[in-house]
N, C-alpha and C positions, 0 to 999 in steps of 0.2 A: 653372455660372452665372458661376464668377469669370472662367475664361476669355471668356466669351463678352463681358463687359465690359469685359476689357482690349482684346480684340480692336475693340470697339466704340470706344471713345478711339482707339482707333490709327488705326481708318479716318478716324474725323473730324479726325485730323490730320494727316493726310494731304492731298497738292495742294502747289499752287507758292504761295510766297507773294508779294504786291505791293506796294507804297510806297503808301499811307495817312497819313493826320493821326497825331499823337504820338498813343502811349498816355500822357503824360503822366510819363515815364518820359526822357526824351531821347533814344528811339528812335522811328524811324517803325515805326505800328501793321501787325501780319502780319496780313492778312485769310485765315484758315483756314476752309475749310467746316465749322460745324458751332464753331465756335471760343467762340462766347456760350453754348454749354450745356455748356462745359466749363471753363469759368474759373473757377482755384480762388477759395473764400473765405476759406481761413486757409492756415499753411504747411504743416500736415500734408497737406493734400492738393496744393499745387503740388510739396512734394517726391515725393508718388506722380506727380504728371504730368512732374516732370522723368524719375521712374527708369520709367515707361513709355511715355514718349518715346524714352531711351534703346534700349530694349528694341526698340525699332520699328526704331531707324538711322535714319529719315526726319529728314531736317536740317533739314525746316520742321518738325518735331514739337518736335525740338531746342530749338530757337531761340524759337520761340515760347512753352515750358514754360519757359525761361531769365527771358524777359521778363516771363510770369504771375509766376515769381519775384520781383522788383526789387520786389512792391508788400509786400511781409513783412522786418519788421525782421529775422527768425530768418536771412536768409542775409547772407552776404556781397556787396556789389551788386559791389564790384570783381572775384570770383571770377566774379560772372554776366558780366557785361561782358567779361571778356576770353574767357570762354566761347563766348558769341556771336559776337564778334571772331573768332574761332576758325574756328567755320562758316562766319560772313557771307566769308572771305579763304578757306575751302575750295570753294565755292560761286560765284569767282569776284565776288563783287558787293564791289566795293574799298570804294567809297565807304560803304556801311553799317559796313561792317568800321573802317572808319576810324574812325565816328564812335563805335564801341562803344569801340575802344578810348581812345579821345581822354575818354570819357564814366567809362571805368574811373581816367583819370589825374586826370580833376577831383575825384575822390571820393579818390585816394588818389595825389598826385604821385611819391611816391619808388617804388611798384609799378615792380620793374624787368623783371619778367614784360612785363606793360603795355608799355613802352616799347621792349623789345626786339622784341615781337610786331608792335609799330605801325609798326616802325623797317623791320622784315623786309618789312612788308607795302608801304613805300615802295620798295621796293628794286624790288619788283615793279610799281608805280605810275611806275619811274622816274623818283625825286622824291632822286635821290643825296644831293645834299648833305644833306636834312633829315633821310634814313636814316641818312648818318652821323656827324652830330652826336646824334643820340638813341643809336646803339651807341657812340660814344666816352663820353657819360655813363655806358653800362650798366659800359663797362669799367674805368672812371675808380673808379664806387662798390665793384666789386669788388677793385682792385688797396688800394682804403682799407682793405675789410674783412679783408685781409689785411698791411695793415700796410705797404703799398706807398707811396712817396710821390712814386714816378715813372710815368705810365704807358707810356712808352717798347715798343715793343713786341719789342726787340734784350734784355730784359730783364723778360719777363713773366713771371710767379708765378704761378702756379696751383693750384689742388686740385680732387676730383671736383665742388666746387659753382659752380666758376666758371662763366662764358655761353659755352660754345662755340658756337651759334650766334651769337652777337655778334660774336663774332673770326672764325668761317668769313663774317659778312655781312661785314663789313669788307675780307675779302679777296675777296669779290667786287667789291666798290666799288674798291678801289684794281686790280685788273685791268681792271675798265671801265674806270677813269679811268689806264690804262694807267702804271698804276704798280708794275709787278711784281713788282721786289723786295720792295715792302714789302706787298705780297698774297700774297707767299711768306710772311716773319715772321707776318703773321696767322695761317696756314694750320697753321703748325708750333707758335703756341700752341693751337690748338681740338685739333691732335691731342696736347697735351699733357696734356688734358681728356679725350679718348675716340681712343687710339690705333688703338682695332679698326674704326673707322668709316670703312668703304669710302667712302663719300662726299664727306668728308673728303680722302683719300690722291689720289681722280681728281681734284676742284679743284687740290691740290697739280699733280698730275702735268701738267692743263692750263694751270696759271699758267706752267711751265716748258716747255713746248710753245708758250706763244705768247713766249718767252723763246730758243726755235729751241733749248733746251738740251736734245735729243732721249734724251742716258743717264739725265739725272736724272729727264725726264718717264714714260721708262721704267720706270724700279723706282719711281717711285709707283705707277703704275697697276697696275703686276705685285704690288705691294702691296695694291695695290685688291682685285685679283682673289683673291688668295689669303687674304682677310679676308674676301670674299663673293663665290664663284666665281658664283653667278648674278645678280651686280650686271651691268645692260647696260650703262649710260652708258660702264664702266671699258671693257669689253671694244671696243662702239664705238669710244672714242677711243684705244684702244689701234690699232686698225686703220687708221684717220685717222694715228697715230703713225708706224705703218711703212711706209703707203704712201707719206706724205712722206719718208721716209726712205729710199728704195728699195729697202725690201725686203716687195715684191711677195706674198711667197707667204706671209709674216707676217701680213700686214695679212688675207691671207684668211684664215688659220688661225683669228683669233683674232673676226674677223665670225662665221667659222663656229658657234664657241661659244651664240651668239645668234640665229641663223639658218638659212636654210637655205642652200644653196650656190647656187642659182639668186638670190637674194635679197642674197647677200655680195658677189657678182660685181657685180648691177646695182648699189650701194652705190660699189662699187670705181669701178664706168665713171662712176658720176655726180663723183664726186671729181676721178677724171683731166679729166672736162670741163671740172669749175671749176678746172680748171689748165693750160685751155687743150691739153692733149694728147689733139688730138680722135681719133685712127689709135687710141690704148692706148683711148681712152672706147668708141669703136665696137667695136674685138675685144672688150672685158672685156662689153658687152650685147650683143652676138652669142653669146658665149660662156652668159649666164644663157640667153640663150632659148635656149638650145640644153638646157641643162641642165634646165629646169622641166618637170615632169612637164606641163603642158598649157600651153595659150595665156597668155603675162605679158606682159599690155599695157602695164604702166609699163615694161616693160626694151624695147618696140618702139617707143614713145614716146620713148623719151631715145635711143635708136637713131638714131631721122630728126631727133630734135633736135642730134644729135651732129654728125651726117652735114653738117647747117644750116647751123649754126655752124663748121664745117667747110671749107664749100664761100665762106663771106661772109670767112673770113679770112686768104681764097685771093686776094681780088677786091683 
């Protein structure tokens, strides 16, 4: 019977959710089928519909037990908030996301969770600047809490609790706003915080790739990889690395990794494309379809697009 009842909350929270009037809470209302015969009344029961929401994985079940929450003094609202925040920026929907977290910072401005998550999620709104004056605060209060009274990044202090995403978003911002060295500094304090983080070491390794400093960006990535031999992004751009470098049979080796060979090749020939070397684009997708167990219409498609482009930059 118990199952049958969780089962039963699960289904009715389940479905998409849609923008609606507040619940009176500073979020627009989730309309859930099924959502008014399951609203809790006190918090011993929103905290069963948070942890059987949970249980479900459904992100409108999430979100929505998050927001039943916010009406019970027993929780935390800025924990709910950035909770939601969470979802709403997993889920793609920026602007909800925004406003949970914007809603977490009015109830608690120094939450640096909050403003690093808000900041992160600007970065992806590309709203630069406002991302990084919110992660210069985050990093600003953490270099205090350590006793710092520079935050100079030629000179950053760290321990396991400092924001490495703060300082990895920072060095994405100062690479966009093509400022490399000092997207490097960033890069080398977040891995001073979590050295083993593949993720981490390929940012590194592309900040120096677009810095044309092809050894250093090397033994990032080879660092990448040997911290998480099945991270792709590393192995990718590891490939991207040697084929601008001209070494050809590198760059397939290490597509291959991630790939299949039919697959690393057309990868190969689309590169050569965008670098104008259409004779290397055209043998390297002649060569996947030749290799692919049956018919690969993207590698026959960039084929006659090669050939195209080709023949117009002949004229």
């Amino acid at each position: 019977m118990k199952h049958t009842a969780l089962a039963l909350v699960i289904i009715l929270l389940s479905g998409c959710s849609a923008m609606s009037d507040s619940d009176g809470n500073g979020l627009p209302a989730i309309k859930t089928p099924g959502a008014g015969a399951i609203k809790p009344t006190n918090g011993k029961e929103a905290r069963m519909l948070i942890a059987q929401s949970q249980t479900s994985g459904d992100l409108d079940a999430m979100i929505y037990a998050y927001i039943q929450a916010l009406a019970f003094n027993e929780f935390d609202k800025v924990d709910l908030y950035i909770n939601i925040a969470r979802l709403e920026h997993q889920r793609n929907n920026n602007a909800r996301a925004e406003l949970a977290y914007r809603n977490a910072l009015r109830e608690d401005a120094k939450r640096l969770d909050a403003k690093e998550g808000l900041a992160l999620l600007l970065i992806d709104m590309k709203r630069h600047r406002e991302a990084e004056t919110l992660l210069l605060e985050v990093v600003k209060a953490d270099q205090a809490r350590l006793g710092q009274a520079s935050t100079d990044v030629d000179e950053c202090v760290t321990n396991a609790e400092s924001p490495w995403r703060s300082y990895n978003g920072l060095g994405l911002l100062a690479d966009i706003l093509e400022q490399g060295q000092q997207a490097r500094k960033h890069y080398r304090c977040a891995l001073q915080i979590q050295p083993g983080m593949a993720m981490l070491h390929t940012n590194l390794g592309f900040s120096h790739y677009l810095n044309s400093d092809y050894p250093q960006a090397e033994q990032a990535y080879t660092r990448a990889v040997n911290q998480e031999p099945e991270y792709e992004r590393a192995w990718s751009n590891l490939g991207l690395l040697y084929y601008r470098w001209g070494r050809q049979s590198e760059a397939l080796m290490a597509l291959r990794k991630i790939m299949s060979q039919a697959e690393a090749l057309n990868d190969l020939g689309y590169i050569a494309m965008m670098e104008g070397e259409y004779d290397i684009a055209s043998s390297l997708f002649q060569r996947a379809i030749d290799a692919s167990p049956r018919y690969y219409p993207k590698a026959v498609d960039n084929l006659s697009q090669a050939k195209s482009m080709q023949a117009v930059s002949k004229r």
